[in-house]
C-alpha positions as CSV (number, residue, x, y, z in Angstrom):
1,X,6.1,2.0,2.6
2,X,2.8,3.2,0.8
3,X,1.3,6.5,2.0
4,X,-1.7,7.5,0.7
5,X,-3.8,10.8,0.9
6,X,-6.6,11.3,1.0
7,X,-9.5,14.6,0.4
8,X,-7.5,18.0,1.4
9,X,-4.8,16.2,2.5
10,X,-4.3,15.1,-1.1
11,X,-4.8,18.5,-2.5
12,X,-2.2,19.7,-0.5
13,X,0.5,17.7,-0.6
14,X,-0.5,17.3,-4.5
15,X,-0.3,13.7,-4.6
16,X,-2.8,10.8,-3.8
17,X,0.1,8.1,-2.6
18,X,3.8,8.0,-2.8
19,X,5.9,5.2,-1.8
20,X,8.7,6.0,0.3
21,X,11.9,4.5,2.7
22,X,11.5,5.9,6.4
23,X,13.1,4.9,9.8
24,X,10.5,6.3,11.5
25,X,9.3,4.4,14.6
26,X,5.9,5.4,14.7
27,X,3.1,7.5,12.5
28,X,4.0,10.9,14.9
29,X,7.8,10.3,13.6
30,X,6.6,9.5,9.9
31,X,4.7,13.1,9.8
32,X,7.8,14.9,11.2
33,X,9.8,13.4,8.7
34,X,7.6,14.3,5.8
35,X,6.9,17.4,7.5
36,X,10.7,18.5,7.3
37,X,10.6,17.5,3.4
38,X,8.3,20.8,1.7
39,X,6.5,23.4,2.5
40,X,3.8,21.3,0.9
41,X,3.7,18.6,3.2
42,X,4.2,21.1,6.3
43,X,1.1,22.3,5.3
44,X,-1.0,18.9,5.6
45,X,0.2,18.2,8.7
46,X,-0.2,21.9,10.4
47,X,-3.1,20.7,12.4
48,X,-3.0,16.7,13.8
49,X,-5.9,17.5,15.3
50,X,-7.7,17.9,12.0
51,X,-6.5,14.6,10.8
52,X,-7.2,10.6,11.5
53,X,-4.9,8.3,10.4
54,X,-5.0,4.6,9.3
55,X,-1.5,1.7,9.1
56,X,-2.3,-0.9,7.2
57,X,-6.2,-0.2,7.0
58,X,-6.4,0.0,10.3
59,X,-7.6,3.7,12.5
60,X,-5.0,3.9,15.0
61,X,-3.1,6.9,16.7
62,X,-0.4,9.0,15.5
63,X,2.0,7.4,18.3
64,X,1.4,4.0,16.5
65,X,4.4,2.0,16.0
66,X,5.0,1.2,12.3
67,X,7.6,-1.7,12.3
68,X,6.1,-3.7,9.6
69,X,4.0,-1.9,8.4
70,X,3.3,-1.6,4.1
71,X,0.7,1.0,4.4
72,X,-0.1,4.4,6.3
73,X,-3.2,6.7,5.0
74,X,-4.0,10.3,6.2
75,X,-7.6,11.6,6.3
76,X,-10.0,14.3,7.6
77,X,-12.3,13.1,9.9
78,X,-15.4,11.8,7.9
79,X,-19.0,12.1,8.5
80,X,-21.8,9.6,8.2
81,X,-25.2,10.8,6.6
């Protein structure tokens, strides 16, 4: 699976996408996992609340199921202007 980053989320984890093998069953399971892989990454994903999330280009929920799914990207909220 493809997970991209995306503005500080990016610059913290220190990567814009990595492509990775998970059993996670949904996008709250897939942030624990990378959550438990660096300090890094536990830094990203301190705040869910701060963070929107999309699985194959679709906004969704962090209890989103991800069985078939090729892509998951994390995000800050964005404003329009």
């Amino acid at each position: 699976m493809d997970i991209l980053y995306f503005a500080w989320v990016r610059e913290r984890v220190g990567l814009p996408r990595e492509r990775i093998e998970t059993t996670a069953a949904t996008v709250a399971d897939l942030v624990e996992e990378l959550r438990a892989r660096e300090e890094r990454y536990a830094a990203a994903f301190a705040d869910l609340s701060a963070l929107r999330v999309a699985v194959d280009q679709e906004l969704t929920d962090f209890d989103a199921p991800l069985a078939g799914a090729r892509e998951v990207a994390f995000f800050p909220p964005m404003t329009g202007g």
